[in-house]
C-alpha positions as a LaTeX table, in Angstrom:
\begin{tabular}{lrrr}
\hline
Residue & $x$ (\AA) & $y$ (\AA) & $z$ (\AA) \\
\hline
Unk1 & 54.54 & 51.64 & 60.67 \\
Unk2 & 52.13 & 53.80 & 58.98 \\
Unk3 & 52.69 & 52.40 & 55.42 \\
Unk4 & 52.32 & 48.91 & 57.00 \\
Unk5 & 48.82 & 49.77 & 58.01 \\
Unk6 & 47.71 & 51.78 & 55.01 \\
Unk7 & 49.23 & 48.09 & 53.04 \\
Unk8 & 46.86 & 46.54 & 55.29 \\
Unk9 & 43.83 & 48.81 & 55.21 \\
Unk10 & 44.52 & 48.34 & 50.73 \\
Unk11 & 44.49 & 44.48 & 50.88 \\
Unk12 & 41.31 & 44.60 & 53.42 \\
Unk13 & 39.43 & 46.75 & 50.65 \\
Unk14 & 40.30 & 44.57 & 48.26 \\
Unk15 & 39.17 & 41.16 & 49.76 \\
Unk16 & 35.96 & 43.16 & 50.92 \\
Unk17 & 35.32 & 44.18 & 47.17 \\
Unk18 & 35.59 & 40.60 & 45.55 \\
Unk19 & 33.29 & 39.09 & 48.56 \\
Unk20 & 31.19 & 42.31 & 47.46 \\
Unk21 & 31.50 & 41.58 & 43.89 \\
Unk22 & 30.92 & 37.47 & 44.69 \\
Unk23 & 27.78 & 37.84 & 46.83 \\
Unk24 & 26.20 & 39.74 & 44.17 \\
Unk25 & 27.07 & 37.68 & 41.34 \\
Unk26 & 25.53 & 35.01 & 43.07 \\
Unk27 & 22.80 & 37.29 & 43.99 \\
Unk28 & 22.62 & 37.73 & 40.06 \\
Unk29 & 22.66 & 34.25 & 39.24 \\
Unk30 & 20.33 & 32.61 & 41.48 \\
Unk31 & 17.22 & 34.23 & 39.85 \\
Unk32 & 18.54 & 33.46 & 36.40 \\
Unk33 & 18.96 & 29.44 & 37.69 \\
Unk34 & 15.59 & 29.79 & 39.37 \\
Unk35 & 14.27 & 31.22 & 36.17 \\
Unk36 & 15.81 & 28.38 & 33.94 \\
Unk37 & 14.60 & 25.31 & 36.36 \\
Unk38 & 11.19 & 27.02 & 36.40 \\
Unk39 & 11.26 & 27.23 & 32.81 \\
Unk40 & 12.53 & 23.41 & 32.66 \\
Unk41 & 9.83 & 22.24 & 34.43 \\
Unk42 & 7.31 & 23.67 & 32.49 \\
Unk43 & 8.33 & 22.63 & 29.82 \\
Unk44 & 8.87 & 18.76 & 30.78 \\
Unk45 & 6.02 & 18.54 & 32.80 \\
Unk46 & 3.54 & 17.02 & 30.37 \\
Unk47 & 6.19 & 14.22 & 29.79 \\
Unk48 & 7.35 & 14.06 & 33.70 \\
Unk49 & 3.34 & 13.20 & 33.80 \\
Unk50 & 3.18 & 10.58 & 31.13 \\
Unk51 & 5.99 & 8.61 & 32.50 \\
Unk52 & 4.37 & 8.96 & 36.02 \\
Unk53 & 1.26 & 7.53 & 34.46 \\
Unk54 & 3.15 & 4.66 & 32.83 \\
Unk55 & 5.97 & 3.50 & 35.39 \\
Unk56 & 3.80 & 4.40 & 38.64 \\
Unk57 & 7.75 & 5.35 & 40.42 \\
Unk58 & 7.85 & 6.07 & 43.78 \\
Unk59 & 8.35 & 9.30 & 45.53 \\
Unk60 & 12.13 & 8.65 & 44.86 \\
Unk61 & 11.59 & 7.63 & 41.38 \\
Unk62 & 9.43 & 10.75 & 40.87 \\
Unk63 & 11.91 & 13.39 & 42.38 \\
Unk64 & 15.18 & 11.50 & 40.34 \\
Unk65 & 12.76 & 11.71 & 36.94 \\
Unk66 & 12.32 & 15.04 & 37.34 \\
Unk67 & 16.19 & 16.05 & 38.16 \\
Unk68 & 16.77 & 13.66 & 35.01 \\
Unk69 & 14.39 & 15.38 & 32.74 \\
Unk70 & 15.49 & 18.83 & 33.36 \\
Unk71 & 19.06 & 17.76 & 32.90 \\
Unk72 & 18.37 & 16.77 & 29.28 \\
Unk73 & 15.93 & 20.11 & 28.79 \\
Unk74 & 19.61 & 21.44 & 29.83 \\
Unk75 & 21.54 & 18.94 & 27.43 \\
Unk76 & 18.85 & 20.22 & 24.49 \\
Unk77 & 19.57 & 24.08 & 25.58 \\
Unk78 & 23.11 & 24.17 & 25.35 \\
Unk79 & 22.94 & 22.02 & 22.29 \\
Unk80 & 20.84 & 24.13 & 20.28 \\
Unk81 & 22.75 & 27.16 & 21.92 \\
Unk82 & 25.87 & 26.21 & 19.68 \\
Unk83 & 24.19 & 24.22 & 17.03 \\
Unk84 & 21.56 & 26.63 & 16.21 \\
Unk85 & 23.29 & 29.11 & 14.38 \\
Unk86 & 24.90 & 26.35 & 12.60 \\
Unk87 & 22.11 & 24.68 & 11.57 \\
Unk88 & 20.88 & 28.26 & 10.79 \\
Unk89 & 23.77 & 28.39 & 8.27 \\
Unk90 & 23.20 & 25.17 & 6.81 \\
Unk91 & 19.33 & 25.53 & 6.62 \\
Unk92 & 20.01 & 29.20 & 4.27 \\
Unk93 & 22.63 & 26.84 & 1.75 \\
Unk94 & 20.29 & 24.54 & 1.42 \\
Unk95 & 18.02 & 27.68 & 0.71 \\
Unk96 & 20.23 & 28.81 & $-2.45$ \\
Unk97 & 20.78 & 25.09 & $-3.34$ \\
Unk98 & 16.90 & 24.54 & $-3.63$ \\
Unk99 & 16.32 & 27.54 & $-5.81$ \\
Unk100 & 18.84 & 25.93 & $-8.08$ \\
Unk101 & 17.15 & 23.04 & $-7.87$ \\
Unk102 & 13.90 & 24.49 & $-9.04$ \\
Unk103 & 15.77 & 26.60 & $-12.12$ \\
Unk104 & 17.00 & 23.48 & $-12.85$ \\
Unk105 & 13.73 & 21.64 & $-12.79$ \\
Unk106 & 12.17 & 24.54 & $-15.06$ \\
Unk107 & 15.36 & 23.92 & $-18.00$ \\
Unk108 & 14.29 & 20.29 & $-17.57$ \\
Unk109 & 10.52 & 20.25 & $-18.36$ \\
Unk110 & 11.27 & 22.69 & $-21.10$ \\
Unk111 & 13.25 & 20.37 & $-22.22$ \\
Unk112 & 10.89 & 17.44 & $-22.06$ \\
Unk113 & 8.63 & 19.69 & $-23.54$ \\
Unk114 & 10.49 & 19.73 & $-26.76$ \\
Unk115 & 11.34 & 16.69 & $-26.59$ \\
Unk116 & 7.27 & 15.60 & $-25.81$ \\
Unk117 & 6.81 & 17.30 & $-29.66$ \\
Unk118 & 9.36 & 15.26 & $-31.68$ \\
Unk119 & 8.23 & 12.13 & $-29.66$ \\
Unk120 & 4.68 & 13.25 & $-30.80$ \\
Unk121 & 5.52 & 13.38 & $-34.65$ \\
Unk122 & 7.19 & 9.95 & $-34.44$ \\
Unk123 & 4.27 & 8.29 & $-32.57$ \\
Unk124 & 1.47 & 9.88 & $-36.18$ \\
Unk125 & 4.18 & 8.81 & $-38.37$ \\
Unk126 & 4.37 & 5.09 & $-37.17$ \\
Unk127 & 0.33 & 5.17 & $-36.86$ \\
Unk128 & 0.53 & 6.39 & $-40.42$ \\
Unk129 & 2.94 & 3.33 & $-41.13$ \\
Unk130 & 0.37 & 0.34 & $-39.61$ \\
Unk131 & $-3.03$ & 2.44 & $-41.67$ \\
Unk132 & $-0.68$ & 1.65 & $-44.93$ \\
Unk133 & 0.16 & $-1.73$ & $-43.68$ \\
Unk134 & $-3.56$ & $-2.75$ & $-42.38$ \\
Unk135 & $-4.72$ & $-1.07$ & $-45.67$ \\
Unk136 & $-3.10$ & $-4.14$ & $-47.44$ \\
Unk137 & $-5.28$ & $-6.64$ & $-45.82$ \\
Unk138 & $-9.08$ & $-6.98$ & $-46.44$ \\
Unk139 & $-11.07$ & $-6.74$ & $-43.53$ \\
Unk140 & $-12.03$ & $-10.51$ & $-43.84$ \\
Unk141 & $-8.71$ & $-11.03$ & $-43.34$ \\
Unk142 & $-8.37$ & $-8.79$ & $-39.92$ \\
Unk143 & $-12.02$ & $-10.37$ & $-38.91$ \\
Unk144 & $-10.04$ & $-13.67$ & $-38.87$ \\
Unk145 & $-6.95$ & $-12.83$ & $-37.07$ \\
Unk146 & $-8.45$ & $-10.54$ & $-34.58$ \\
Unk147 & $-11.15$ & $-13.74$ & $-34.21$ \\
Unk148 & $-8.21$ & $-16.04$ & $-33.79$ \\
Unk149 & $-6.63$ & $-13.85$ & $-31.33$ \\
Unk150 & $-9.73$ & $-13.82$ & $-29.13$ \\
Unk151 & $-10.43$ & $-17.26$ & $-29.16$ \\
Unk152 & $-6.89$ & $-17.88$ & $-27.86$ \\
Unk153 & $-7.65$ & $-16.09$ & $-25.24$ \\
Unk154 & $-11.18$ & $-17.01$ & $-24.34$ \\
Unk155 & $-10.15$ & $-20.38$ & $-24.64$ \\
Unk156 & $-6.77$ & $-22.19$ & $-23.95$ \\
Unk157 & $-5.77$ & $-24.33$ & $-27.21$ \\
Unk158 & $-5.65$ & $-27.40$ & $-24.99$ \\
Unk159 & $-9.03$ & $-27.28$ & $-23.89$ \\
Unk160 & $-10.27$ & $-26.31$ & $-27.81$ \\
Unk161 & $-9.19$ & $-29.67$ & $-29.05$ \\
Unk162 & $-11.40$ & $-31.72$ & $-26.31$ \\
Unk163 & $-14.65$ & $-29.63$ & $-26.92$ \\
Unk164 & $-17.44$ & $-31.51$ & $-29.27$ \\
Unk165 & $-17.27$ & $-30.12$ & $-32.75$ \\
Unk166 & $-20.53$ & $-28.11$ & $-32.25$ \\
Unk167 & $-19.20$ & $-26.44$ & $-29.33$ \\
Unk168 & $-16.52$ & $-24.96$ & $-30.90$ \\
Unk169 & $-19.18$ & $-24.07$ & $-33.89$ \\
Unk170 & $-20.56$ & $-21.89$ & $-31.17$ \\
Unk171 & $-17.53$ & $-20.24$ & $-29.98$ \\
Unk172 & $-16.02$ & $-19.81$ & $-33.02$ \\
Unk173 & $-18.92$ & $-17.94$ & $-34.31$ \\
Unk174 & $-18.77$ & $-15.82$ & $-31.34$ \\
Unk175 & $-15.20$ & $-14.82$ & $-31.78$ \\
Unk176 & $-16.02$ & $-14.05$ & $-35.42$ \\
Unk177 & $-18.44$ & $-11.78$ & $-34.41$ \\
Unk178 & $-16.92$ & $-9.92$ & $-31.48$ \\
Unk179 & $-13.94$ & $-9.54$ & $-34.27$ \\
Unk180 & $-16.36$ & $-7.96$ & $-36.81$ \\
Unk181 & $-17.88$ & $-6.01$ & $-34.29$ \\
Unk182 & $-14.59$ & $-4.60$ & $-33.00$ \\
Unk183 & $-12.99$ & $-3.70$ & $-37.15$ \\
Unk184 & $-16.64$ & $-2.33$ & $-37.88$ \\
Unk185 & $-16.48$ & 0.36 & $-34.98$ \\
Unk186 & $-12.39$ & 0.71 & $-35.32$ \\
Unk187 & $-11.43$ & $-0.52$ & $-31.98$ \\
Unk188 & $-9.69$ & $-3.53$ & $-33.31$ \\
Unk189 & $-6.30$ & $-2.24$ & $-31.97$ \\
Unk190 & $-8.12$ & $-1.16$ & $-28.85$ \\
Unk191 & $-7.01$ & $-3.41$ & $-25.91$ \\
Unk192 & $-9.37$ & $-2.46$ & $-23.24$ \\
Unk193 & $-12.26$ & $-3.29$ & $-26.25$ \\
Unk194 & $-10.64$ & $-6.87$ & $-27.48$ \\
Unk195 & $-10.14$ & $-7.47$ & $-23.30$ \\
Unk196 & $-13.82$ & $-7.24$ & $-22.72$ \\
Unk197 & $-14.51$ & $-9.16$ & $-25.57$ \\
Unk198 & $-12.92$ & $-12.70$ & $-24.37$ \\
Unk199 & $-13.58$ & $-12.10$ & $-21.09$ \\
Unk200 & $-17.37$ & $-12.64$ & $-22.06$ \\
Unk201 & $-16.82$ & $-15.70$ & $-24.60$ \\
Unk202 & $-14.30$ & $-16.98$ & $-21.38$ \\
Unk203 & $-17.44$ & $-16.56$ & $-19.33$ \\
Unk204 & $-19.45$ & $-18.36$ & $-21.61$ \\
Unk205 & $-16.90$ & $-21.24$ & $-21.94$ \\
Unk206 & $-16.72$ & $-21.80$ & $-18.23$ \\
Unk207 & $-20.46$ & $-23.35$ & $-18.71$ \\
Unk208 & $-19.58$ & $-26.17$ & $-21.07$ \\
Unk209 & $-15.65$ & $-26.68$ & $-19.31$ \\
Unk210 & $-16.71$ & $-29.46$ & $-17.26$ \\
Unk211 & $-14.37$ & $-31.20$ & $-15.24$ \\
Unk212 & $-14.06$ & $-34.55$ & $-17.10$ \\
Unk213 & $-12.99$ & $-31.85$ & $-20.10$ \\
Unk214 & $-10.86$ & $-30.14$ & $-18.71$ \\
Unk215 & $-9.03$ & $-33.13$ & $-17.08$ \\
Unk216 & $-8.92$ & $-34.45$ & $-20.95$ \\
Unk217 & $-7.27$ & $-31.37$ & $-21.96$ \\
Unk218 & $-4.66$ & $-31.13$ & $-19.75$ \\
Unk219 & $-3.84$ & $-34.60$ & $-20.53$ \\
Unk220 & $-3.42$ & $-33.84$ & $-23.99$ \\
Unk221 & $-1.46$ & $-30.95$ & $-23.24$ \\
Unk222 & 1.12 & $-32.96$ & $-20.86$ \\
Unk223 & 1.23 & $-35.56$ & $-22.71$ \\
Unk224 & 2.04 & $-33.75$ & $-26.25$ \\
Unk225 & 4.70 & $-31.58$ & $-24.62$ \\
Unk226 & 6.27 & $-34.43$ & $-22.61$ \\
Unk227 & 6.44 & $-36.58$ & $-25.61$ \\
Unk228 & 8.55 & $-33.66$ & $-27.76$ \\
Unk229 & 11.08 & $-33.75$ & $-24.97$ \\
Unk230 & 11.41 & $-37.39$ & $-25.65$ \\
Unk231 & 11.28 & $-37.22$ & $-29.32$ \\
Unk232 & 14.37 & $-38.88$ & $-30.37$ \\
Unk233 & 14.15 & $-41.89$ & $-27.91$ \\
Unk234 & 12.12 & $-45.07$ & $-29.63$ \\
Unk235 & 9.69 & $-45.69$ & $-26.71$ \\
Unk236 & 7.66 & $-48.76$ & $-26.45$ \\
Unk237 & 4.19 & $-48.80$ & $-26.59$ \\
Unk238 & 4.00 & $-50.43$ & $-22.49$ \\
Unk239 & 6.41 & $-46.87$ & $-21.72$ \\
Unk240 & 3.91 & $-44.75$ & $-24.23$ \\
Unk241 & 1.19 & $-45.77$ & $-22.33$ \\
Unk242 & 2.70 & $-45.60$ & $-18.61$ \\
Unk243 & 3.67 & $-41.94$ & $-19.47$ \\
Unk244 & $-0.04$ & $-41.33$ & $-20.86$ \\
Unk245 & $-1.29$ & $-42.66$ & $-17.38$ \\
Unk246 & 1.10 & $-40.25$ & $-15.81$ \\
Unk247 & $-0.19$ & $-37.54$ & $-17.47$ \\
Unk248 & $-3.78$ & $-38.49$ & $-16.66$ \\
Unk249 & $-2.84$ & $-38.64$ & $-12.69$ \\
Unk250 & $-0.91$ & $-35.29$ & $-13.11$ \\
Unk251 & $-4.54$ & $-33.63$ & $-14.97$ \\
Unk252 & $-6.69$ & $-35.55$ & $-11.91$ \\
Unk253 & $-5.40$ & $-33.94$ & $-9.42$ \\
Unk254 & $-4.34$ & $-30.78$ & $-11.50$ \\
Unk255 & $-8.31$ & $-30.92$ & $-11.57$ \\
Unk256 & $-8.83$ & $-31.67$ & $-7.87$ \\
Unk257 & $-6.26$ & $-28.92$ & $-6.57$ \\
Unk258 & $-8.18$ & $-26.24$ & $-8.56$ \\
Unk259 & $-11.63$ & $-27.14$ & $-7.38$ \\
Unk260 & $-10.67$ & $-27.05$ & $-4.17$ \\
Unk261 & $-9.09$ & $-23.72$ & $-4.33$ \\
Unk262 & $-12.17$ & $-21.74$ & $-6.07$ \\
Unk263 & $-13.86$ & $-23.70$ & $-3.27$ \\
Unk264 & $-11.72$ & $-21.70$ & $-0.65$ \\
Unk265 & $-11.37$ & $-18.83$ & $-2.48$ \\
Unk266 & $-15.13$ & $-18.63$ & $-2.54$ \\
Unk267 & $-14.89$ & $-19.47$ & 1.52 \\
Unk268 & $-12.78$ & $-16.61$ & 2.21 \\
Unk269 & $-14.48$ & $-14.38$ & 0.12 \\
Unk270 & $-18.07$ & $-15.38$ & 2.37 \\
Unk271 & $-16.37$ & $-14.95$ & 5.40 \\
Unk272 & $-14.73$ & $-11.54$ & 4.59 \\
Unk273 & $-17.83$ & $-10.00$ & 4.22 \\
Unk274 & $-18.74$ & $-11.53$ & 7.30 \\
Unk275 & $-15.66$ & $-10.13$ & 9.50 \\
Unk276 & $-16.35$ & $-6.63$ & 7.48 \\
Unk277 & $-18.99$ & $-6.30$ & 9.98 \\
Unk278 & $-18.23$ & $-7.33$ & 13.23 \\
Unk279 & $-15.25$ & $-4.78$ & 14.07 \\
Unk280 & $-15.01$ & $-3.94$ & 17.93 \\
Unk281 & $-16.47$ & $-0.84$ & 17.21 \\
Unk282 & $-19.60$ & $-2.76$ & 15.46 \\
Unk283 & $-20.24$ & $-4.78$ & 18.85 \\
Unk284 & $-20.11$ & $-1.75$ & 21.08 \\
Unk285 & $-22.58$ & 0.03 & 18.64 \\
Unk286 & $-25.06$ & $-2.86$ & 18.83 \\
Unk287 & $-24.47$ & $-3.43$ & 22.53 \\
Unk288 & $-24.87$ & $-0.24$ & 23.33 \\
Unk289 & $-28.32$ & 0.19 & 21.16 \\
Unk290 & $-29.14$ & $-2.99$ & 22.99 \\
Unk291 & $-28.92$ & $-1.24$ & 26.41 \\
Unk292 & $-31.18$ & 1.96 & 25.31 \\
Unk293 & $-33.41$ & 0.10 & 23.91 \\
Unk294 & $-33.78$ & $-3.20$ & 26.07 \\
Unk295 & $-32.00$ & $-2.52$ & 29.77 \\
Unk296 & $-32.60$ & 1.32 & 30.30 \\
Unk297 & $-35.82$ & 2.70 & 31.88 \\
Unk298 & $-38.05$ & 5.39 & 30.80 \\
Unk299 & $-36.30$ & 7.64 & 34.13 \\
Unk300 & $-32.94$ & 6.49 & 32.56 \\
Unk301 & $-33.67$ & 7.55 & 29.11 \\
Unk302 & $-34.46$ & 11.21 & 30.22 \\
Unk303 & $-31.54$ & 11.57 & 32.67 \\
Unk304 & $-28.68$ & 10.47 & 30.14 \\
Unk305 & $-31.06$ & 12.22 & 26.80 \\
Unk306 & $-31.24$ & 8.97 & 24.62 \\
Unk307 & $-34.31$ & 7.30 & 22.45 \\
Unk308 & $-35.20$ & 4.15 & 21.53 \\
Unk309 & $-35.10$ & 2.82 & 18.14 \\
Unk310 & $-37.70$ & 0.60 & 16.69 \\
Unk311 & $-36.27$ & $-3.08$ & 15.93 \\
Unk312 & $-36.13$ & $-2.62$ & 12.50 \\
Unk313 & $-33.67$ & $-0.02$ & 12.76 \\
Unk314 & $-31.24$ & $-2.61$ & 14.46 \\
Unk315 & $-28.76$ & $-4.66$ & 13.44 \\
Unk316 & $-27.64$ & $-8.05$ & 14.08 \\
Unk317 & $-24.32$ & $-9.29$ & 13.97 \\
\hline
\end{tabular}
């Protein structure tokens, strides 16, 4: 009987001791949870608040937002709990892999370096080759290719061979020039130089272009290269001359198209600048200028601290 209650008394400790033990684990616990949800709602507050602003949720909404938010906080906690250290890990390879990378990087641009002074001796030695080469020709004879170069581009061959004979006196004597000009100061192998040089004979050109010479040009031009595709094929002269009105149509409104696109590109160009200034930002400027200078009272002016402009100061838009 007496070992029956000391057996007894034992397992009554023992059940005692894990309530004991259970009550203040949980006693433990609840201030770490308390501490957790308080740091979970800090730190999803400024988003619980933007989504509040947004959605406008009910009371419901707002209490089921907030149990959702601090559930992923949670999610984002454990996960960087066991992915930290492993990203930790992969974050110091990459670490030995970049310093690698930058020895590497070094070998390389000493290499290019060397390479950069072989490259260098090849580049004199080829200039050396085209001085011996250009020291075989007279400089009349660069004057006229350089000249004929120019012209080409100042002036597309089809239109050349429609322009009156003095015309293309005055051109030509301008490309000669601009060629001597260039081989006298050494920038005949200059692009950037021979570039600006067309451009202004091009410029030039434009003046006497006019339409009904241009239309004649391209007409020569279609008609030439459509008659070389027909070249072995005895046309009569009725088919010779439907294809030449063909070509004339196809130069009209070759014509016509372009006008009417420097027409709109001038249009869109005008109205750019336009738009440039009247931005949202440009209106509320002026309106607000408007209401300093035109709506508010001398009381007003001192209460909010503004000043009127004079009216040349503003802007209209």
């Amino acid at each position: 009987m007496k070992m029956r209650n000391t057996k007894h008394t034992v397992i009554t400790l023992v059940l005692v001791g894990i309530l004991c033990g259970s009550f203040a684990l949980a006693q433990t616990a609840a201030p770490k949870t308390d501490e957790f949800r308080a740091r979970a709602e800090a730190a999803t507050k400024e988003k619980l608040g933007q989504l509040i602003y947004y959605f406008k949720p009910t009371e419901d909404q707002k209490t089921k937002l907030k149990d959702v938010l601090i559930a992923q906080y949670k999610d984002l906690a454990d996960h960087d709990r066991v992915r930290g250290p492993k990203l930790k890990a992969l974050d110091d390879e990459l670490a030995v892999v970049n310093k690698k990378i930058a020895e590497l990087q070094k070998e390389v641009a000493a290499i290019e370096k060397r390479k950069a002074v072989h490259a260098s001796a090849r580049n004199e030695l080829l200039l050396d080759h085209k001085a011996e080469i250009g020291n075989v020709f007279t400089d009349e004879q660069r004057i006229t290719r350089l000249s004929r170069h120019i012209r080409g581009y100042a002036i597309y061959s089809q239109y050349w061979t429609v322009l009156p004979k003095e015309t293309q006196t005055r051109i030509q004597a301008q490309c000669d020039a601009a060629a001597a000009k260039l081989i006298q100061d050494n920038k005949g192998d200059d692009s950037g130089a021979v570039q600006a040089a067309y451009r202004a004979i091009r410029e030039d050109s434009k003046k006497v272009l006019t339409p009904e010479l241009r239309q004649a040009g391209d007409t020569e031009y279609l008609l030439s290269s459509t008659m070389r595709k027909f070249v072995r094929i005895k046309l009569t002269d009725s088919q010779k001359a439907t294809i030449r009105d063909m070509c004339e149509q196809a130069a009209k409104r070759k014509i016509e198209v372009y006008a009417k696109y420097a027409q709109v590109a001038k249009d869109r160009d005008a109205i750019r600048r336009t738009m440039s200034g009247m931005t949202s930002s440009s209106y509320y400027y002026k309106i607000r200028e408007d209401v300093v200078n035109k709506v508010l009272t001398d009381e007003q002016l001192k209460q909010g601290h503004f000043k009127r402009k004079s009216s040349n100061s503003s802007k209209k838009l």
